[in-house]
Each structure stands twice: as C-alpha cells, then as structure tokens.
N, CA, C and O atoms as a GROMACS GRO file, in nm:
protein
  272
    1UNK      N    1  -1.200  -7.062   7.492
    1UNK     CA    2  -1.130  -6.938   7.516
    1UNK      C    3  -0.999  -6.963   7.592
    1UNK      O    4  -0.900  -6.900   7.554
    2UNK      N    5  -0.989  -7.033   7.674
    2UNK     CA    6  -0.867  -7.102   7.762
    2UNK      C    7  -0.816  -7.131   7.707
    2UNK      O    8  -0.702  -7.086   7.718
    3UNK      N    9  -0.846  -7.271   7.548
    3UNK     CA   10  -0.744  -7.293   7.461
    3UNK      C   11  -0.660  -7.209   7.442
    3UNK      O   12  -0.540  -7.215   7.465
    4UNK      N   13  -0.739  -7.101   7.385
    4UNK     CA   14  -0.684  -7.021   7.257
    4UNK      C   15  -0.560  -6.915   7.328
    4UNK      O   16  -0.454  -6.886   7.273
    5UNK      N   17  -0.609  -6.864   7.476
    5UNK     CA   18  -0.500  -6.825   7.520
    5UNK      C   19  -0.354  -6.891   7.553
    5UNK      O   20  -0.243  -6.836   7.553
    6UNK      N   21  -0.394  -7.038   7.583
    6UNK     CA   22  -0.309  -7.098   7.619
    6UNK      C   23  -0.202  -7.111   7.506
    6UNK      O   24  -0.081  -7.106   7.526
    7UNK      N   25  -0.244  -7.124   7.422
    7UNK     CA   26  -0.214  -7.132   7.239
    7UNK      C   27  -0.097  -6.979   7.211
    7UNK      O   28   0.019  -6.951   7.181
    8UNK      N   29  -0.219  -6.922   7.244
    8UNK     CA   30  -0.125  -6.799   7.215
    8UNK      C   31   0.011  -6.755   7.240
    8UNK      O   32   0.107  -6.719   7.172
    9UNK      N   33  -0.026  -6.775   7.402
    9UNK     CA   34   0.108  -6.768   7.512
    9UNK      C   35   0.242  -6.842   7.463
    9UNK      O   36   0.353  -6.794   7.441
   10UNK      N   37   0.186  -6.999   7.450
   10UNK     CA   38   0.270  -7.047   7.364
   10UNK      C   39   0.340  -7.014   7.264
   10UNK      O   40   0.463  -7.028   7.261
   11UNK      N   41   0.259  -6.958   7.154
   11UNK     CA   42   0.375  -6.861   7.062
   11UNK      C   43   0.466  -6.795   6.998
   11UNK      O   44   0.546  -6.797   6.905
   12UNK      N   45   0.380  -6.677   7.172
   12UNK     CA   46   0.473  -6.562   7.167
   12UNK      C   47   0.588  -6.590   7.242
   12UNK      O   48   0.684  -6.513   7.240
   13UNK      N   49   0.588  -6.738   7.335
   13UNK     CA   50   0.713  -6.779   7.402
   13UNK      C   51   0.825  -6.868   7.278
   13UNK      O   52   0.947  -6.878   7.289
   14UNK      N   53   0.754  -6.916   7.182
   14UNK     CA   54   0.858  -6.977   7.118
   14UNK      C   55   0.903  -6.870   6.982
   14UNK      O   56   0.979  -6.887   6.887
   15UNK      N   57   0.834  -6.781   7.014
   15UNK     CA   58   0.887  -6.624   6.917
   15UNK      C   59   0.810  -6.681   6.721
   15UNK      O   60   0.842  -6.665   6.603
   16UNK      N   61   0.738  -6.724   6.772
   16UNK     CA   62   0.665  -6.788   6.650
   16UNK      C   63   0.534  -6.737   6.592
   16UNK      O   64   0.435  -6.784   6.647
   17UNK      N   65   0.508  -6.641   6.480
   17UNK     CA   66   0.360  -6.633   6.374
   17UNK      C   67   0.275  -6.724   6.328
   17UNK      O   68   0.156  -6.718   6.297
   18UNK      N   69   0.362  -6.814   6.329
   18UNK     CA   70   0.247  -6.920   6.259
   18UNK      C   71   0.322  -7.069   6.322
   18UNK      O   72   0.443  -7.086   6.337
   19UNK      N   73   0.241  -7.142   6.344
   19UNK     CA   74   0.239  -7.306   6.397
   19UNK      C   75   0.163  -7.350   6.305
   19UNK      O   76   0.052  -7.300   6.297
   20UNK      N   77   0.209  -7.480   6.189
   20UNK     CA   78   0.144  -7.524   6.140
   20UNK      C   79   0.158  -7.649   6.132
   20UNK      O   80   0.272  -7.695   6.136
   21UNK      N   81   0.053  -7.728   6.119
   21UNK     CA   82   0.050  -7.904   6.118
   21UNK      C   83  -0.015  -7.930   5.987
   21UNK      O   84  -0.119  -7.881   5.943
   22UNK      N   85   0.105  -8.056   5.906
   22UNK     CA   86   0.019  -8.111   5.834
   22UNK      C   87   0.022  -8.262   5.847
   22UNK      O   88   0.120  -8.312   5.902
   23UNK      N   89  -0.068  -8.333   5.805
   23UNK     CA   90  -0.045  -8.482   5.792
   23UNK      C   91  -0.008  -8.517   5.643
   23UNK      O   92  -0.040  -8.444   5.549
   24UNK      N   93   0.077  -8.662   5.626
   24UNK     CA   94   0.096  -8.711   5.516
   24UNK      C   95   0.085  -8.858   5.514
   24UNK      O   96   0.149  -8.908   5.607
   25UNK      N   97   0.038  -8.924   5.456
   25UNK     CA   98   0.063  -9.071   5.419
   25UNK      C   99   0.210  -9.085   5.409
   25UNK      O  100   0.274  -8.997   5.350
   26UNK      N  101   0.270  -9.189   5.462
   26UNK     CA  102   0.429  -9.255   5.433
   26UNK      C  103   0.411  -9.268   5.313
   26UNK      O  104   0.441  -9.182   5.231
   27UNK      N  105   0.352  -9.390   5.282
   27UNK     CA  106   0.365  -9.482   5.156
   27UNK      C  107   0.348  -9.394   4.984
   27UNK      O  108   0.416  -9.392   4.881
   28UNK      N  109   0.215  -9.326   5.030
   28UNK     CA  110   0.210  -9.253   4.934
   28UNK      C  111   0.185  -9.127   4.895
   28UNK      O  112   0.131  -9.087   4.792
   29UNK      N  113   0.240  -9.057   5.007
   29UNK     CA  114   0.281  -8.911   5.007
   29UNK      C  115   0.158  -8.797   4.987
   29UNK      O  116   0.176  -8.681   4.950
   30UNK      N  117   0.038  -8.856   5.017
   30UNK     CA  118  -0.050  -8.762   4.960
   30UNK      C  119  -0.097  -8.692   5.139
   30UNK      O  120  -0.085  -8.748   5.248
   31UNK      N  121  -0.128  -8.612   5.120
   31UNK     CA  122  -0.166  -8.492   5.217
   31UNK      C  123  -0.322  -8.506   5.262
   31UNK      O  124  -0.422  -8.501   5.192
   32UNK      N  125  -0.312  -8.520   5.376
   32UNK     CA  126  -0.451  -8.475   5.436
   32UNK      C  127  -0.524  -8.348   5.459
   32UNK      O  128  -0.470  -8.280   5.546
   33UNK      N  129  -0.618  -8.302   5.413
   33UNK     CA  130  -0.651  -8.136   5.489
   33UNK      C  131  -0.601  -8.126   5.615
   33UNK      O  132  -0.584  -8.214   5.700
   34UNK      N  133  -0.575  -7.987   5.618
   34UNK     CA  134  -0.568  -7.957   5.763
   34UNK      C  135  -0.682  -7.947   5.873
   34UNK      O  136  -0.797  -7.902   5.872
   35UNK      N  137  -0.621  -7.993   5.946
   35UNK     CA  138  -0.726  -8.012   6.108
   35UNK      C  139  -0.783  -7.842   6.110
   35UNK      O  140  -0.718  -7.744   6.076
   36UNK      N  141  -0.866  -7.844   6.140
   36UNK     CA  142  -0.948  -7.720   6.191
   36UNK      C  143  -0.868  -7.687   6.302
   36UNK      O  144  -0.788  -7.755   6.366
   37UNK      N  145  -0.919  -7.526   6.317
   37UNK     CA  146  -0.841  -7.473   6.432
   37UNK      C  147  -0.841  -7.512   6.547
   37UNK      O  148  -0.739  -7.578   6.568
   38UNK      N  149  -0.912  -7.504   6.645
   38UNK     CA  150  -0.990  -7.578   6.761
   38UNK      C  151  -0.845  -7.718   6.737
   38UNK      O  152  -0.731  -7.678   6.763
   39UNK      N  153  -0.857  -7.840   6.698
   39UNK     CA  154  -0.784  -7.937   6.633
   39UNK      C  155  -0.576  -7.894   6.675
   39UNK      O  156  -0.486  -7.943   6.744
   40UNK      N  157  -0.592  -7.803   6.599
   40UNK     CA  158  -0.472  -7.787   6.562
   40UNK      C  159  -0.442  -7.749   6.654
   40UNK      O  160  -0.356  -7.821   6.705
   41UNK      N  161  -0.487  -7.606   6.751
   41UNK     CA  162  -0.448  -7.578   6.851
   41UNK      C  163  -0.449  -7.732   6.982
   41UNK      O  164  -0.360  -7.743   7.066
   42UNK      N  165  -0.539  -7.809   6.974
   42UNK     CA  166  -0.568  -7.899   7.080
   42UNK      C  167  -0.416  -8.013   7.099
   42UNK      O  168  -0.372  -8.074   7.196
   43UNK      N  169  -0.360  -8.002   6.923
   43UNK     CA  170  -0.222  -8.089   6.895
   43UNK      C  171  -0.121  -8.041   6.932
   43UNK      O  172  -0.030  -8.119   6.962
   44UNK      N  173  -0.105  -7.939   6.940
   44UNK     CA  174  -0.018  -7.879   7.014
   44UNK      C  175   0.045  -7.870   7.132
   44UNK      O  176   0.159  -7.883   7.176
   45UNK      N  177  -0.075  -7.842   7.175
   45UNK     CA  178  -0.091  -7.841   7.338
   45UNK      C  179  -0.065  -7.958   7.401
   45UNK      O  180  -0.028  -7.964   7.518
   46UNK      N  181  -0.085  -8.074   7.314
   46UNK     CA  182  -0.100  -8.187   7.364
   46UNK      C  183   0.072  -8.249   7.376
   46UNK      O  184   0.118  -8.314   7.470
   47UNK      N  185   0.126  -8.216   7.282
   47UNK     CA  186   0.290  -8.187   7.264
   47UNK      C  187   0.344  -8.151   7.417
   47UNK      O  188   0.431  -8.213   7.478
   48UNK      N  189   0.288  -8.060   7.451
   48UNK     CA  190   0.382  -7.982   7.570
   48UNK      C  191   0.281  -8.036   7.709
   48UNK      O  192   0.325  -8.010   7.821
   49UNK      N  193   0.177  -8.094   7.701
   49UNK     CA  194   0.108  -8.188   7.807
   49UNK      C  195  -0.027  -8.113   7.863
   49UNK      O  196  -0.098  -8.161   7.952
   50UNK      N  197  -0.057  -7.968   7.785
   50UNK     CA  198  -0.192  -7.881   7.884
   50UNK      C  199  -0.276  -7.864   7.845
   50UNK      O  200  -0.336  -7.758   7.832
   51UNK      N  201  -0.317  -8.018   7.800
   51UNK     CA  202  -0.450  -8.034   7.733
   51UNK      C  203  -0.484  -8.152   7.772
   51UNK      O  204  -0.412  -8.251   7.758
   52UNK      N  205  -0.633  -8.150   7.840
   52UNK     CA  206  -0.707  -8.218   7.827
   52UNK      C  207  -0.743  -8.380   7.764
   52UNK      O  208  -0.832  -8.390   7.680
   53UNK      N  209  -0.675  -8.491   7.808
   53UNK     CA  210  -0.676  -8.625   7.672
   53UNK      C  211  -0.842  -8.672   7.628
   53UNK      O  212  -0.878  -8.729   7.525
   54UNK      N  213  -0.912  -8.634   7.726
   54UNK     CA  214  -1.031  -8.656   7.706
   54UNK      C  215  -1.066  -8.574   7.580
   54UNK      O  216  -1.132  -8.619   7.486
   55UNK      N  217  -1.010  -8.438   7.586
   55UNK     CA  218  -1.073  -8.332   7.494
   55UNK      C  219  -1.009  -8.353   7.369
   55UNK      O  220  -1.068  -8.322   7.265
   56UNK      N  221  -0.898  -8.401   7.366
   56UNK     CA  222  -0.810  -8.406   7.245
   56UNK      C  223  -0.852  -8.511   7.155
   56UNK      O  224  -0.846  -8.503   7.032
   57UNK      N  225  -0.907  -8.640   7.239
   57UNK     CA  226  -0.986  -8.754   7.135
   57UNK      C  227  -1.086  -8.720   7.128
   57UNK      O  228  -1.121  -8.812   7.054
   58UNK      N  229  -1.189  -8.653   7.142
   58UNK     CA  230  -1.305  -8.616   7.110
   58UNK      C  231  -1.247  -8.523   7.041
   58UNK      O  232  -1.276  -8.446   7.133
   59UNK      N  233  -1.189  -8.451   6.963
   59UNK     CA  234  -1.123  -8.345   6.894
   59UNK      C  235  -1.078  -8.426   6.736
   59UNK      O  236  -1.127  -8.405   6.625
   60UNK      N  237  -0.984  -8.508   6.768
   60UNK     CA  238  -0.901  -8.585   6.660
   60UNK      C  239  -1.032  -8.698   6.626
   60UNK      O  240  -1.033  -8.735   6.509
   61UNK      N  241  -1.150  -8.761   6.721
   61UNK     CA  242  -1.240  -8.859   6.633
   61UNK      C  243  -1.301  -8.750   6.529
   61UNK      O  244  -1.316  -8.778   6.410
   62UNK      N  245  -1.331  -8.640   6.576
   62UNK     CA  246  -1.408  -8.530   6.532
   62UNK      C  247  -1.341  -8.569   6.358
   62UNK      O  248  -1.382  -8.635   6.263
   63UNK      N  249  -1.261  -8.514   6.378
   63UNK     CA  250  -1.166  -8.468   6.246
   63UNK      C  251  -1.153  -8.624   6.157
   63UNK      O  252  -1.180  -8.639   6.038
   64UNK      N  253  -1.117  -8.701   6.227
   64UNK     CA  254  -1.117  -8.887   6.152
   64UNK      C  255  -1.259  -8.894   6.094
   64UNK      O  256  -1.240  -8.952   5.988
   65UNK      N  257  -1.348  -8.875   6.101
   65UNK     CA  258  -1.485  -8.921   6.115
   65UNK      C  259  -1.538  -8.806   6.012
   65UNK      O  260  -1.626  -8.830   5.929
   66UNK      N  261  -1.493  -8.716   6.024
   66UNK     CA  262  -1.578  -8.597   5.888
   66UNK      C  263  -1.460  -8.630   5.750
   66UNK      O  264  -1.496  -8.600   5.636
   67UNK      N  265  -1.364  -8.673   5.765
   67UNK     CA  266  -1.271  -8.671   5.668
   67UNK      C  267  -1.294  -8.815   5.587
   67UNK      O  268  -1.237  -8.841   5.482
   68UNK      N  269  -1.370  -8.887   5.643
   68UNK     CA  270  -1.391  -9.018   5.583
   68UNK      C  271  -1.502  -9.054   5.482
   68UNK      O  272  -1.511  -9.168   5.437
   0.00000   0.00000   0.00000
C-alpha cells in the first residue's frame, strides 16, 4: 500500500497517466513481457532511490525466475 502511494505521488508530480517499462534484447530486438505491477512500480522507485534494494531483488528474481 506504501508502494502504491508512493507511485502515485510520483505521477501526479511528473504530470504523467501512464509510466511504462519495457525490456528488449540489444542483439535481437525481441521484447520481454512486461514486469507485473508490484515490479514495475518497485523500478521506478528504484530510479529516484525510495525503495527498498532488498525488496527490489526479491521483486526482479521474482520476475527472472517465472519468465524462464
């Protein structure tokens, strides 16, 4: 719930609807799904420093590890 506000706030300060992340391979351009929400919001945050590093790799193994 803290995320998500924190997330939010963020936002509405950069005057922004939508934040979106995608990943791509360099070499060969193909696209990864997108990170789940929880995820996406956690990358973010992690950008501007108010997140948790503990929480953010347990977040991103999350996502490495089901995608494989």
């Amino acid at each position: 719930m803290k995320l998500g506000k924190i997330y939010s706030r963020l936002k509405r300060e950069a005057n922004a609807s939508e934040i979106s992340i995608t990943f791509s391979n360099k070499n060969d351009g193909i696209t990864l799904p997108a990170p789940h929400r929880k995820l996406k919001m956690l990358m973010l945050l992690k950008l501007v420093g108010k997140v948790n590093k503990a929480a953010y790799k347990r977040g991103l193994n999350k996502y490495i590890t089901q995608k494989r």
